[in-house]
Every structure is written in C-alpha cells, then in structure tokens.
N, C-alpha and C positions, 0 to 999 in steps of 0.2 A: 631575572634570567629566563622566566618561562619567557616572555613576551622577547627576549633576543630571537629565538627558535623559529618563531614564525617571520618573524620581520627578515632575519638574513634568508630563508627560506626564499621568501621574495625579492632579496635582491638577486638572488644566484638565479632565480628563474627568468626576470629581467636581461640578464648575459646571454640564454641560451640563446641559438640561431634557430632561425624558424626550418623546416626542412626543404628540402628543393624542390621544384616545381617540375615535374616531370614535363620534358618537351615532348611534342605531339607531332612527327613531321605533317605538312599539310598535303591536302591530298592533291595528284595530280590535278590539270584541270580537264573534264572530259566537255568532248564536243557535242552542242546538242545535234537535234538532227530538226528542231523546229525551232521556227521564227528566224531572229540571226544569225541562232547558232549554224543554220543551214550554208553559212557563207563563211563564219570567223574559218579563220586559216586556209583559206583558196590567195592564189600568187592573182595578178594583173588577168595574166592571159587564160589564166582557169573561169575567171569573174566574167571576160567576155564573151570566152570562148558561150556561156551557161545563160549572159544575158544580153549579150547584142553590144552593140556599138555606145562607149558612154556620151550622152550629152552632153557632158562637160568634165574635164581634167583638169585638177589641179596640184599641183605640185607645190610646198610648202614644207622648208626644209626638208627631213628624211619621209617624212609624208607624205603620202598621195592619197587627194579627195577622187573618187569615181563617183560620178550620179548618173544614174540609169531612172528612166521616168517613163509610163505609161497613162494613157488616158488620166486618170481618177489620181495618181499617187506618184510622188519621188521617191526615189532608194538614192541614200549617199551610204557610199562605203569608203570606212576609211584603213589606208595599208602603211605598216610601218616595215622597217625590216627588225630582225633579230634586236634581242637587245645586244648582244654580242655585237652587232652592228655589220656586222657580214652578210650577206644573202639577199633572197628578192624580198619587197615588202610582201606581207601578208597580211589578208583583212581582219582587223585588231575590233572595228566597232561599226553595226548598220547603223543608221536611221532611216525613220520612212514617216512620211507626212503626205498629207492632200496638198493638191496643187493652193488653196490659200491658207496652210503653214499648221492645219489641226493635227494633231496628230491621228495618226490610222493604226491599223493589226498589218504585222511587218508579212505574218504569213501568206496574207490578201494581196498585201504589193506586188511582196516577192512573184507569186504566182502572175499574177497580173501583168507584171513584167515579163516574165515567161513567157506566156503566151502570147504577147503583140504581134 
C-alpha cells in the first residue's frame, strides 16, 4: 500500500496541464533614422523627390524595384504596398553595393547618392 501512494501520486501529476504561456504583444516596429531605415516607409515620389531621377524601374507584380546609383555605389529600393493591399507602395527593403556587386555601408551610398 505504501508504494500505491507515491506511484498514483505520479500518475495524477502526469494529467496535470502545464500552465499558460503568457502572450507578450510584439512591439511596434520603429523607424530607424540610419542606414535604410532612412528610407523604409518613403511612397515613389518622396524617394525621388529625396534622390533624383531613378536609373531604372521595375515593376514586378505588386512591387516596384527603384535603383538610384552614383559614381562608387548602387541603391535598389524596393516598394510594396500595404498588406491590406490598398494604398501606394512603400519602401519595404534597401540594398546598396559597389558598382562590381561588393557589398558597401548603405549610409555612404545613400549620402553619395545625395549629393550627385
């Protein structure tokens, strides 16, 4: 009998439920103010208005590729719209590389860009 005691002990502990997992909302996302976060969330016409005319457009499904390029470096931004799928696109993701494909510092380009 002793040896019942602890055994169902353990089976009745096996049955319990583990406790709940507290959800944690995630946090908004904040805009940086350097490298590309300088640009995420800018519409087409904020982008040109900021860097000049792009060297090439591309348009692919709900996406638009802009690449804006200066001497030493390319900037591709690319714009989606909402996920809601409503509104103008907005720029979702930079890249920036040397004109033969190394990568660079986006804050260099960007500037770079800028001032042509």
């Amino acid at each position: 009998m002793r040896r019942l005691i602890p055994a169902s002990a353990l089976l009745l502990a096996g049955c319990a439920t583990a406790p709940p997992v507290p959800v944690v909302p995630a946090k908004p996302a904040v805009v940086e103010t350097s490298e590309q976060g300088a640009l995420i969330g800018l519409g087409a016409n904020e982008l040109v208005a900021r860097l000049g005319t792009p060297r090439l457009q591309i348009r692919e499904g709900d996406g638009t590729k802009l690449q804006f390029s200066a001497p030493a470096c390319i900037l591709d931004a690319y714009l989606y719209p909402p996920p809601a799928g409503q509104g103008i696109g907005r720029v979702t993701h930079v890249d920036t590389r040397t004109r033969d494909g190394r990568a660079t510092d986006q804050l260099r380009c960007l500037t770079a860009i800028e001032t042509r």
